[in-house]
matplotlib code that plots the C-alpha trace (Angstrom):
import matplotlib.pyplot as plt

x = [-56.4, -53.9, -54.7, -58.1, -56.8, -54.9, -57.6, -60.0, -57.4, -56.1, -52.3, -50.8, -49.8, -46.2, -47.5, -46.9, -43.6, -43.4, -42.8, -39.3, -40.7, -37.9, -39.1, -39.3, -36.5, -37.3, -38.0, -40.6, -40.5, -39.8, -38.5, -40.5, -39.5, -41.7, -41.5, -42.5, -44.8, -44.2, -46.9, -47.3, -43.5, -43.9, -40.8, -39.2, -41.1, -40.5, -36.8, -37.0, -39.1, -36.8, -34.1, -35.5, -36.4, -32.8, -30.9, -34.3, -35.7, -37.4, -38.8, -42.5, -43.7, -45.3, -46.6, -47.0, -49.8, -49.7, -49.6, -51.4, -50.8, -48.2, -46.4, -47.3, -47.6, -50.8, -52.3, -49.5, -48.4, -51.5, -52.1, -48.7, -50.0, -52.7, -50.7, -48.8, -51.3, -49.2, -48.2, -49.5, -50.6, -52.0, -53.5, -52.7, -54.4, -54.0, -56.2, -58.4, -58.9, -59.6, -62.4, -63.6, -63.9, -65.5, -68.0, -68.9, -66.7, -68.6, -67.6, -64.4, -63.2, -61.1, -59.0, -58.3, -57.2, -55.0, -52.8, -51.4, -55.3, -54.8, -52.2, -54.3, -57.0, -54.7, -52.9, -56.0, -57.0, -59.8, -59.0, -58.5, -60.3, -63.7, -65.8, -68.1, -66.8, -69.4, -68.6, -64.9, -65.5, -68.1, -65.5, -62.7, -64.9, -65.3, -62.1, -60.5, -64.0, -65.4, -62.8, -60.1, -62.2, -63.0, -59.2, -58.7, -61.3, -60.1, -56.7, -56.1, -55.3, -52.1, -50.2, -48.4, -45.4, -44.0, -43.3, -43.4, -46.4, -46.4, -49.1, -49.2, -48.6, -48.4, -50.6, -51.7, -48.5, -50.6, -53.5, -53.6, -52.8, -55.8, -58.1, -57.1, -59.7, -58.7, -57.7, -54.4, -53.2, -53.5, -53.2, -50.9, -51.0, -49.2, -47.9, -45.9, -43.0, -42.7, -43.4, -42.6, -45.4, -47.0, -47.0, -43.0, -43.8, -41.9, -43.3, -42.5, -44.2, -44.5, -46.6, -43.7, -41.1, -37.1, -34.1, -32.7, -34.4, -34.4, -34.4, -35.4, -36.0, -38.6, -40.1, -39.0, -39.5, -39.1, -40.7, -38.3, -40.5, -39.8, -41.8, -39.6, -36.4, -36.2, -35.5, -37.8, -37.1, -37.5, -36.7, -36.1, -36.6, -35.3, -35.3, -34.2, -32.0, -33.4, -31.4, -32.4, -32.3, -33.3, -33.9, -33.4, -34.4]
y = [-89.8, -87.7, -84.8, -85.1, -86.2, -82.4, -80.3, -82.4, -81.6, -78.4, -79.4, -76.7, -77.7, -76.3, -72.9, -72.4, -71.1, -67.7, -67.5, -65.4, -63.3, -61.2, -57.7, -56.9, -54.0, -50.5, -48.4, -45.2, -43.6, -40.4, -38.8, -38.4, -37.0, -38.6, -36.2, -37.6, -36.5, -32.6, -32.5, -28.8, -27.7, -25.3, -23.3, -27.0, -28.0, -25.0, -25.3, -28.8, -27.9, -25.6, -27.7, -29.9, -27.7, -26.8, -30.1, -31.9, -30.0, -32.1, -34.7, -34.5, -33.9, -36.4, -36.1, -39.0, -37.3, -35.8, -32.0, -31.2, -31.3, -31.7, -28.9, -24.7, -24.3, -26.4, -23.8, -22.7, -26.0, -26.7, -22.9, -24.1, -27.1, -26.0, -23.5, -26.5, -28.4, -30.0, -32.3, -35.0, -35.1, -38.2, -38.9, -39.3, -40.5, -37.3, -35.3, -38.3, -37.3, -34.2, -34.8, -37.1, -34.1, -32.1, -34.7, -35.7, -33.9, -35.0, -38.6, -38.2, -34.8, -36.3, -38.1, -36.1, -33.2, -35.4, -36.8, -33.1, -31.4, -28.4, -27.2, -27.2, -25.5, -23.0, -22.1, -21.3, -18.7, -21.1, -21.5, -24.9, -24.1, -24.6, -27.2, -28.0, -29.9, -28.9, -25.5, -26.1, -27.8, -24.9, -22.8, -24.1, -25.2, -21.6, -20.8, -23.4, -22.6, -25.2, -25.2, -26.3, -29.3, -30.6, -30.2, -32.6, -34.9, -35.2, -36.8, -39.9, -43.1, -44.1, -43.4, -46.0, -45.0, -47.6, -50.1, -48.1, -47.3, -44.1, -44.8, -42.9, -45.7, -49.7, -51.5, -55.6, -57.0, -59.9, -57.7, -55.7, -52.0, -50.9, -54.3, -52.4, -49.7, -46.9, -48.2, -49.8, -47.3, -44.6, -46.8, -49.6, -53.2, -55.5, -57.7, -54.7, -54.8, -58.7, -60.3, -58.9, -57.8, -60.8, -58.6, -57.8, -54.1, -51.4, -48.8, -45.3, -44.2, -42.4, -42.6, -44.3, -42.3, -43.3, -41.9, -41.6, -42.9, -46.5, -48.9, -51.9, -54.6, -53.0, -50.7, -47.2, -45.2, -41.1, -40.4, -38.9, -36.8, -33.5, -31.6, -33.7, -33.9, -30.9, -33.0, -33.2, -36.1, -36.5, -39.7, -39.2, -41.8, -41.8, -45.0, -47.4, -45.3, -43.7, -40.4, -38.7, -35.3, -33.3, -30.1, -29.1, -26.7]
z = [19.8, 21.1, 19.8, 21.1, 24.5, 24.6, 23.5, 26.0, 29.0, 27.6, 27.1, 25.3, 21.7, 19.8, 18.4, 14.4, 13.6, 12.6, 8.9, 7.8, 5.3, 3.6, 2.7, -0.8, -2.2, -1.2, -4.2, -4.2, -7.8, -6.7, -3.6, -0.4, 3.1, 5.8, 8.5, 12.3, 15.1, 15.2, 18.4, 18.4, 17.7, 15.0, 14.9, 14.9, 12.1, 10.0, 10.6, 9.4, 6.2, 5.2, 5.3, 3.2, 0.8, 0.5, 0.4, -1.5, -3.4, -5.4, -2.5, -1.8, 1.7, 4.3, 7.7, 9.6, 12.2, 15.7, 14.4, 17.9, 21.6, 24.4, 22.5, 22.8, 19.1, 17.9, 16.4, 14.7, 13.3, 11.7, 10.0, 8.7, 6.9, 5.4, 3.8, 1.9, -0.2, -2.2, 1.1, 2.4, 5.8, 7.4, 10.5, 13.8, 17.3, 18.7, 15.8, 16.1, 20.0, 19.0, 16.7, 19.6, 21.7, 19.3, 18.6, 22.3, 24.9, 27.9, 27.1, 25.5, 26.5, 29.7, 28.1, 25.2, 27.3, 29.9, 26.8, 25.5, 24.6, 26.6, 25.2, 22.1, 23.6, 24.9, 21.6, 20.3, 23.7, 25.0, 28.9, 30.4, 33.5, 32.3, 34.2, 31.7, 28.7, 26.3, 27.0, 26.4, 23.2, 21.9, 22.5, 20.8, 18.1, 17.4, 17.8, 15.1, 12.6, 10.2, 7.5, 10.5, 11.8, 8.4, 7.7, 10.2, 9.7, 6.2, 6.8, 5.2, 6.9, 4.7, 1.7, -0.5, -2.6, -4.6, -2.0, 0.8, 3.4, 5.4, 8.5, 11.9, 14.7, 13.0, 11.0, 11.5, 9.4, 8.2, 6.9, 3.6, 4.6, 2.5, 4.2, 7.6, 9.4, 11.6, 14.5, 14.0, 11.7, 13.9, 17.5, 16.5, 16.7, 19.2, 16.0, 14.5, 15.8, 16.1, 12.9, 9.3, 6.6, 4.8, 1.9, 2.0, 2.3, 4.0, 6.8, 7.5, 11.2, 14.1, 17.7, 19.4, 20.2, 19.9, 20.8, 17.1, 14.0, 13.9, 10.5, 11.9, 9.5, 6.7, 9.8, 9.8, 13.0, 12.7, 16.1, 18.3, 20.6, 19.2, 22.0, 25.1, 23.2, 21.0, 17.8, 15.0, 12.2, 8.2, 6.7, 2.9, 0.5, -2.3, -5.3, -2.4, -0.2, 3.2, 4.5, 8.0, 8.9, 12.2, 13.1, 16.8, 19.0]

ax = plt.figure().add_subplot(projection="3d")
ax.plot(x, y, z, "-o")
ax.set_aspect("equal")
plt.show()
């Protein structure tokens, strides 16, 4: 009766607690260095791969997304990683506004180019001043050609190395990361950064920026707004150790 009595009058009942869960060991089975939101800093990102290529040699490449905008280099940054096959490059809400654009710029075009898009535009010589989006976007679509859209279109979502997850923003921590669709992977979701993974899995992200890279329970954050700060960050895994590095400007 009681109960009934508060649902019929809407007393609030005592939420369910949130349950601990304790995040299983990191362990990837061979080196990887997750490297953050390069947002069209190329001379910082090449500084950074280099590095890495010195002191680990051996550790495979990841890029968490946001190759484009807000920086000057767009253009260059992604010429530079589709040179480097063997990487993995996932992706991020800024290519995904892109494509947007691409795909219907009067209804998308606006916001796209107030978040960082014409700076892309304008690394690859297409003028901002235009008045008619469709214009704009024919124009840059020539400019980038076929083989640089579909590039883009063609990043993944996520990749999974032992029991590690590298996504762009966060991911719904009581859904399966593979159960999930585009939109919190690349946007986020407001449970990410207050309850842990069902699953016990660790995260390696970007799209929210931090002064220094932060371990924060099984959530690794590598975003530390290279094109604001000057500071560009690669998290290395390695067995169940994480090392950072930076490169600055």
């Amino acid at each position: 009766m009681a109960g009934f009595l508060s649902r019929l009058f809407g007393k609030s009942q005592t939420p369910d607690p949130i349950v601990e869960i304790e995040p299983l060991p990191l362990s990837v089975p061979s080196p990887i260095a997750a490297i953050g939101d390069i947002h069209g800093c190329a001379t910082l990102a090449s500084k950074l791969v280099a590095t890495l290529h010195t002191d680990h040699p051996n550790a495979q490449l990841l890029f968490v997304g946001d190759y484009i905008d807000r920086g000057e280099e767009s253009r260059q940054v992604i010429e530079m990683l589709m040179e480097m096959p063997e990487a993995t490059c996932l992706m991020g809400n800024h290519e995904r506004m892109c494509l947007d654009f691409l795909d219907a710029p009067e209804e998308r075009g606006a916001r796209w180019l107030r978040n960082g898009g014409l700076q892309t535009i304008a690394s690859y010589g297409v003028s901002g001043t235009q008045t008619e989006m469709t214009k704009m976007r024919d124009a840059l679509a020539l400019a980038m050609g076929d083989t640089v859209i579909n590039w883009l279109a063609n990043r993944p979502l996520y990749a999974k190395f032992g029991t590690l997850y590298a996504i762009h923003a966060g991911a719904d921590p009581a859904r399966p990361i593979e159960e999930q669709g585009e939109k919190p992977l690349i946007w986020g979701h407001p449970q990410f950064r207050k309850q842990p993974r069902l699953d016990g899995h660790w995260i390696v992200h970007g799209h929210t920026i931090v002064d220094q890279p932060l371990i924060e329970g099984s959530r690794v954050s590598i975003d530390t707004g290279a094109y604001a700060t000057g500071r560009l960050t690669a998290a290395v895994f390695s067995g169940g150790d994480v090392e950072f590095t930076q490169s600055h400007r």
